[in-house]
N, C-alpha and C positions, 0 to 999 in steps of 0.2 A: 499676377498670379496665373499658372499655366492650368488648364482646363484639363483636366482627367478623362479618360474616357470610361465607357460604363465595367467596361473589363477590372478596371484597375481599382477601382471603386467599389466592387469587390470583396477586393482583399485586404481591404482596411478596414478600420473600423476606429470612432472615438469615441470617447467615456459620454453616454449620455448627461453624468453629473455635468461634466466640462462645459457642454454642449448648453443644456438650458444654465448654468450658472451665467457665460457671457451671453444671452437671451436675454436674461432677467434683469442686465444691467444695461441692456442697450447696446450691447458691445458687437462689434461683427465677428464674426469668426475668420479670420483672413488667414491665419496661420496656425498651425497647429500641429503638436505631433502627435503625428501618428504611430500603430502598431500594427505591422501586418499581420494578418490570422490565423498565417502558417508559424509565428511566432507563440502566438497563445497557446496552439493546438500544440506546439512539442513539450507543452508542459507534462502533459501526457506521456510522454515517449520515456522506457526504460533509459538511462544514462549506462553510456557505455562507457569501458574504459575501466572498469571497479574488478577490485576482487572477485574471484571466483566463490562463490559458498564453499563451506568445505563437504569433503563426500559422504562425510557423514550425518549432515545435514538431508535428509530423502525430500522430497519433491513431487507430490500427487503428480502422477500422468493419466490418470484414468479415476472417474468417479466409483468405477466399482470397486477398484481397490482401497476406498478410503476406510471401509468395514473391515476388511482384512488384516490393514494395518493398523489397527485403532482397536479393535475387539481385546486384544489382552496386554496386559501390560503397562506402562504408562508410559503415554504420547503428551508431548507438549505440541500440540496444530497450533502453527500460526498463519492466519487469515494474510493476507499481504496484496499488493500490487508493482508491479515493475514501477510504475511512474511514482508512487509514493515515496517521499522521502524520506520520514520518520521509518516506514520501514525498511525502506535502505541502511537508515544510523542503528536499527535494530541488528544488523546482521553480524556483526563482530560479536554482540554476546548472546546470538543464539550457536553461532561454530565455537565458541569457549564452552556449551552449554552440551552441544554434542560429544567434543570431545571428553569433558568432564563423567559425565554421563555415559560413554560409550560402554552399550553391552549392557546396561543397565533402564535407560527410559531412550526413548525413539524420540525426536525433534522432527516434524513434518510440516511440510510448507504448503499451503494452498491457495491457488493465486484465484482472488477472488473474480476477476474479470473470465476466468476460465471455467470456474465453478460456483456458477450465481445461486444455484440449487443449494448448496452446500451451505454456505456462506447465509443464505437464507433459514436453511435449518436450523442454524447453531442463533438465530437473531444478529449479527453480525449489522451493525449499523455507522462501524466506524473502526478503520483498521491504520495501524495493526493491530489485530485482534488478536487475543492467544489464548487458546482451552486447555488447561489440565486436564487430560482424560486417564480414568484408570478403569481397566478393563470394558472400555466402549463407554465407560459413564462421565461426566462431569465433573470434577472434584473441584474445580478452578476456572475463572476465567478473571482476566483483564483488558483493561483499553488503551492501547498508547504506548507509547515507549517506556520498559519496565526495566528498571535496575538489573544487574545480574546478582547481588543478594537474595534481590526479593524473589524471583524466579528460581534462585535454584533453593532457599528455603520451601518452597510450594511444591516444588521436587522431592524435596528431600522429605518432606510430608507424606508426599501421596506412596513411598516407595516406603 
């Protein structure tokens, strides 16, 4: 076995389960795979390569306009994150949702790593997150990946 040096050592890292389970049986650890760190960490990383949202789906760029857009009317906000997946598989039926809805209820997107404040406000403890808002207030919310029945009944509720 080749000797690592401290650099490279590093950027690896193994399962402590792995680690003490051949501990506890006497076993040496001689071999093993590993996972480099840079590996873990793109779990993180938005996936490129997808669909673009459609443009009628809006997209918070500034926290102060989230009052603005949200104060009359009915907004569907959804909480999100680039690296999440589940909200990734949400995105074909929030652009079905816009388009359906166009001219009638706004669909806004707020990425929660960008607007922790927000995200904070609304309790926001596991996304995707999505509020029904009518006129600045709450009429709805859910957690997680949601039907598009269910969603545009709660729509078609609040409208």
């Amino acid at each position: 076995m080749t000797n690592r040096n401290t650099t490279e050592r590093k950027n690896f890292c193994v399962s402590s389960t792995v680690r003490n389970w051949c501990l506890g049986l006497g076993l040496v650890l001689l071999s093993v795979s590993v996972f480099p760190v840079s590996k873990l960490e793109d779990r993180r990383q938005p996936i490129t390569g997808e669909s673009p949202m459609s443009e009628l789906v809006q997209t918070l760029q500034s926290e102060n306009d989230f009052g603005t857009l949200t104060s009359s009317g009915v907004v569907l906000v959804d909480f999100y994150a680039d690296w999440c997946g589940p909200c990734r598989a949400l995105k074909p039926t929030l652009d079905e949702l816009a388009t359906k809805y166009q001219g009638k209820a706004t669909i806004l997107k707020v990425n929660t790593d960008q607007f922790q404040n927000l995200a904070a406000k609304f309790g926001v403890s596991g996304i995707p997150a999505l509020f029904l808002l009518k006129d600045g207030q709450t009429v709805a919310n859910f957690v997680g990946v949601q039907p598009l029945d269910v969603l545009s009944a709660a729509i078609d509720k609040a409208l």
